[in-house]
C-alpha positions in Angstrom: -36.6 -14.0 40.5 -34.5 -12.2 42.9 -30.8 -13.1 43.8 -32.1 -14.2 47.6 -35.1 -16.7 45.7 -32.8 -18.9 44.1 -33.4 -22.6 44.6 -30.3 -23.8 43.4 -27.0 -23.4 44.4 -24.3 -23.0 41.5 -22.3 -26.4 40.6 -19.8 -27.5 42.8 -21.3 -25.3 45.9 -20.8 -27.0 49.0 -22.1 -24.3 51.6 -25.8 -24.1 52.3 -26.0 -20.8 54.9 -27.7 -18.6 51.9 -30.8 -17.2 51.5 -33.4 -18.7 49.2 -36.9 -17.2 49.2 -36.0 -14.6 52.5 -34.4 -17.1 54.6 -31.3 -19.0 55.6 -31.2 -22.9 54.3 -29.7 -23.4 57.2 -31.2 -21.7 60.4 -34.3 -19.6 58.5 -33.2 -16.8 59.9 -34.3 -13.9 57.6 -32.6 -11.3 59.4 -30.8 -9.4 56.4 -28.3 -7.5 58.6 -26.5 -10.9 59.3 -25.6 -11.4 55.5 -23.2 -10.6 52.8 -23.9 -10.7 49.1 -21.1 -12.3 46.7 -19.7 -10.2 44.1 -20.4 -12.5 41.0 -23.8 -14.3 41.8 -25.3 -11.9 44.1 -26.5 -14.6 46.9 -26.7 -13.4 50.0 -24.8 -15.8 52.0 -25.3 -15.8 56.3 -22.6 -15.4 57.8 -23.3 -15.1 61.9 -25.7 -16.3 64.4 -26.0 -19.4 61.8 -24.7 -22.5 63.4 -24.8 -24.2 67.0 -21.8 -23.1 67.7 -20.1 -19.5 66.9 -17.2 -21.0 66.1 -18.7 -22.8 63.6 -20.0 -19.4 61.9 -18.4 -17.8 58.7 -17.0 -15.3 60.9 -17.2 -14.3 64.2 -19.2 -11.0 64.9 -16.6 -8.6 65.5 -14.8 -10.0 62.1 -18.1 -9.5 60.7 -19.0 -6.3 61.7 -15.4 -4.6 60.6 -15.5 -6.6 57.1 -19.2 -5.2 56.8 -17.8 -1.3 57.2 -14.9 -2.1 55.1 -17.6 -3.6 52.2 -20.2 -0.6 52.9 -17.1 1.6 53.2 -18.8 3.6 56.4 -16.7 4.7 59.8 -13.3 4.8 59.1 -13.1 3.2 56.1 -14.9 5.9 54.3 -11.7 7.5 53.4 -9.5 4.5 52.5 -9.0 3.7 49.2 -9.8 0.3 47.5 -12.8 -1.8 47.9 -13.8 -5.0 49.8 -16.0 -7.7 48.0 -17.2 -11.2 49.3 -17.0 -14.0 46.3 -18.1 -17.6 47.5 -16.2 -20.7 46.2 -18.2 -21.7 43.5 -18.4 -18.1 41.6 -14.3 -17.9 42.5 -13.7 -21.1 41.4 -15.5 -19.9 38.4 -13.6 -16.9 37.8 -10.3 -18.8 37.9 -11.2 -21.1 35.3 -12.3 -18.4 33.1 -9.0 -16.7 33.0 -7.0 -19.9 33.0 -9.3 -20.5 29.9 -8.6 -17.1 28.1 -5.1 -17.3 28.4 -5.1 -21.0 26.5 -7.2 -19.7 24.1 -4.6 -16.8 24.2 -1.8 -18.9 23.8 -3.5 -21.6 21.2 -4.8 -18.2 19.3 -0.8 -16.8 19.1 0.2 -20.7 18.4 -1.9 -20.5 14.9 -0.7 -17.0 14.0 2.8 -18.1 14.4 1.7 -21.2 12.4 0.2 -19.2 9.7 2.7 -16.6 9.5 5.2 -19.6 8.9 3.4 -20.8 6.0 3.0 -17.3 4.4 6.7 -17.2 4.6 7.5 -20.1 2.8 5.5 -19.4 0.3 6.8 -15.9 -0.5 10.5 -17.8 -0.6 9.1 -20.5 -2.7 7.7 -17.8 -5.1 11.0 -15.7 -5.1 13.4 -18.9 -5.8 10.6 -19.9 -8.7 11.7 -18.6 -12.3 8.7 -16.8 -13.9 7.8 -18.2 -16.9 7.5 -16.1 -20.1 4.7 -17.0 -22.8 6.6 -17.4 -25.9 5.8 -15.2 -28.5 3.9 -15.1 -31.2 6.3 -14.8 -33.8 3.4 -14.1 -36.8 1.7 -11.4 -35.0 5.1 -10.1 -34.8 6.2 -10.7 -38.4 3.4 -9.2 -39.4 4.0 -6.2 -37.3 7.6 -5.7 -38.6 5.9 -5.7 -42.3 3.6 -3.1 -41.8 4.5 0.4 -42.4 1.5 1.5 -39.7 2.9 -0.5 -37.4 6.2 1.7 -36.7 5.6 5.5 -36.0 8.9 6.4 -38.0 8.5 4.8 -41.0 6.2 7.7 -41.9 8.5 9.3 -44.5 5.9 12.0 -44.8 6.2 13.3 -41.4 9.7 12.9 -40.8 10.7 15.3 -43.9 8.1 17.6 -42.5 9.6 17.9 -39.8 13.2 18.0 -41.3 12.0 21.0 -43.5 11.2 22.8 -40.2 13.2 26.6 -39.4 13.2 28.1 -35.4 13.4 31.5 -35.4 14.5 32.3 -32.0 12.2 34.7 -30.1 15.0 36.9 -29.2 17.2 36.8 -32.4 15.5 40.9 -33.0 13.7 40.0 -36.0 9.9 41.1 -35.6 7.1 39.3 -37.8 6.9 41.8 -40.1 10.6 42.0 -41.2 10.1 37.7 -41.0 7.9 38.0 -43.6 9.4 40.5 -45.9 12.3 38.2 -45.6 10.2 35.2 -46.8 8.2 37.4 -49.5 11.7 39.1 -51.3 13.3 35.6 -51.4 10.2 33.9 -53.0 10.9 30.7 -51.2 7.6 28.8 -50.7 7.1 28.4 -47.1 3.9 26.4 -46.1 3.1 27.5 -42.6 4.2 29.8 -40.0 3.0 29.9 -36.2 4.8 30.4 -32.8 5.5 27.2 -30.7 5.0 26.9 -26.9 8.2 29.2 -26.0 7.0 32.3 -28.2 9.7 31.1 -31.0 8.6 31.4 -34.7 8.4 27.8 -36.0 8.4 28.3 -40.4 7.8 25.5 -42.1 9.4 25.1 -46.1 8.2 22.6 -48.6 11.9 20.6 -48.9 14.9 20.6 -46.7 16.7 22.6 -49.5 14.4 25.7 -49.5 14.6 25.3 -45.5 18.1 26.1 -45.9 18.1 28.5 -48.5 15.3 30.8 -45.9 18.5 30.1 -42.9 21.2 31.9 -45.4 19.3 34.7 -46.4 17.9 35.6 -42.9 21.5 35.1 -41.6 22.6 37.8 -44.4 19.9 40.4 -42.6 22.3 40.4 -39.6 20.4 37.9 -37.4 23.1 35.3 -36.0 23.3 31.9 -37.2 22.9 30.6 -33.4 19.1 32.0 -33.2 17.9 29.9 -36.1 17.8 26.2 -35.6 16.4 23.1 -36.9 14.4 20.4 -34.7 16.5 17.6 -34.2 15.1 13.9 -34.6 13.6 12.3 -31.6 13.9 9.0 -31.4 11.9 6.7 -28.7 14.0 5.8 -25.4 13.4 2.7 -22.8 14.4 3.2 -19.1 15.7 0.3 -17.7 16.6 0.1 -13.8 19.6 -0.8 -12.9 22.2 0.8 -15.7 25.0 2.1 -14.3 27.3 2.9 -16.6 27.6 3.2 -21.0 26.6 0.3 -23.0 28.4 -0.3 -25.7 25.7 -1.0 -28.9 26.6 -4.4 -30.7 27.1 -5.9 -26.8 23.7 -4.9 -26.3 22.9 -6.4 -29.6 24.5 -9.8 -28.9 23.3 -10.0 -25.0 19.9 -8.8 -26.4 19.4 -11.9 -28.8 21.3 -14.4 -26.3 18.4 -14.0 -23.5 15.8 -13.7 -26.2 16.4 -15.5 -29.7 13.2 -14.7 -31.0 13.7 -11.2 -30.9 16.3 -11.5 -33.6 13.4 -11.8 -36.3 13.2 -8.1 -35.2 16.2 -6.5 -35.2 17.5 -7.7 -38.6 16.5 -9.7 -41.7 17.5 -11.6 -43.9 20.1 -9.4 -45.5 21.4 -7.8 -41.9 19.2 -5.0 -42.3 17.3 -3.1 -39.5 13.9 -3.9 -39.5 11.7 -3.0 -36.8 14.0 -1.3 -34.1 17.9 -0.5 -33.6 19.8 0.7 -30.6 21.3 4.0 -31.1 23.1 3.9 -27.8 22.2 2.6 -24.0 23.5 5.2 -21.1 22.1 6.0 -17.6 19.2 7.5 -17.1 19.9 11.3 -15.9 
């Protein structure tokens, strides 16, 4: 079905000079030249030569035939810019509710989001003024920890004096491998391993702490300076904390450390004041 065979006229639609099947409602005129078709629906509506009287008549026919070069754009408005339409009363009453519509829905649409984002805040506050709530521990899982001896990395007595019985030959202290181990041959000091560590230094490793030192003296007395041989020093574990500022001193640490957790205390001494599990060799900034 074609726009001009429409039967029925949209709701609301008072006027009755449009074509339906070919022909005018009104005068059956079916003279095509006489009409104008409306932008939304696509009717043609008759707009002269319709009524009894011209004056009666959508528009008189010199109105009509400018507005019909303006809409076809042809004689001098070829050039202009812009573009006439025709829209009849039902399609632009129509297109007025539409957008009054949208921009309720608009409005009702930015109404919930505001309502929405209002909740979301509260609830963010609500969670930031709630204290979190801590599981207490379980003090036997962590008794039994502090008992066992696999439990803390350096309670292996083993290790530790391994690595206490450890020499550093400095790369650079002019001592070559071969006169290294001529040096450890003539003294006769059982060494049990020798190999360079990840900065080309010889790392020598002695079977006590005492034949570690007797190795330093007598490589010292082949002219190579005391500062080129070293031992490793201890590493002990370290926990960052945000926020410090400044030294701690170590028994306030102690004493703030047991009064925001009192079961920890289990773990830092026992019965007899004696360090069981961890101690606090001191509490700076981190660099």
């Amino acid at each position: 079905m074609t726009s001009d065979q429409s039967s029925e006229p949209p709701v609301g639609d008072t006027a009755l000079n449009y074509f339906v099947d070919g022909k005018c409602k009104v005068c059956d005129s079916a003279n095509n030249q006489e009409t104008v078709s409306c932008l939304q629906c696509e009717r043609k509506f008759h707009m002269i030569n319709c009524a009894e009287n011209e004056s009666d008549d959508c528009l008189s026919t010199s109105a009509f035939n400018q507005i019909l070069k303006a809409i076809n754009k042809t004689g001098k408005y070829a050039t202009r810019p812009g573009n006439f339409r025709f829209i009849c009363d039902p399609c632009m009453t129509k297109v007025e509710c539409e957008k009054t519509c949208t921009t309720n829905d608009k409005v009702q649409l930015l109404d919930i989001k505001v309502s929405k984002l209002t909740q979301d805040i509260g609830d963010i506050k609500k969670l930031l003024m709630e204290k979190p709530t801590v599981p207490d521990p379980d003090m036997n899982q962590l008794a039994k920890f502090a008992a066992s001896s696999n439990g803390n990395v350096w309670s292996n007595e083993a290790k530790v004096n391994e690595m206490k019985s450890l020499l550093v030959v400095n790369k650079n202290a002019g001592i070559n491998c071969v006169d290294l181990e001529n040096q450890v041959s003539v003294t006769g000091i059982q060494v049990l391993d020798k190999y360079p560590d990840k900065s080309g230094n010889t790392v020598i490793l002695c079977n006590s702490q005492k034949s570690r030192d007797e190795l330093k003296q007598k490589i010292m007395q082949s002219g190579v300076a005391e500062k080129e041989l070293s031992e490793p020093k201890p590493r002990y574990p370290t926990i960052s904390i945000v926020g410090i500022q400044s030294n701690i001193d170590k028994d306030k640490f102690y004493s703030d450390l047991r009064a925001q957790n009192s079961d920890l205390d289990s773990l830092i001494t026992n019965s007899d004041g004696v360090t069981t599990v961890f101690t606090v060799l001191t509490v700076k900034p981190l660099k």
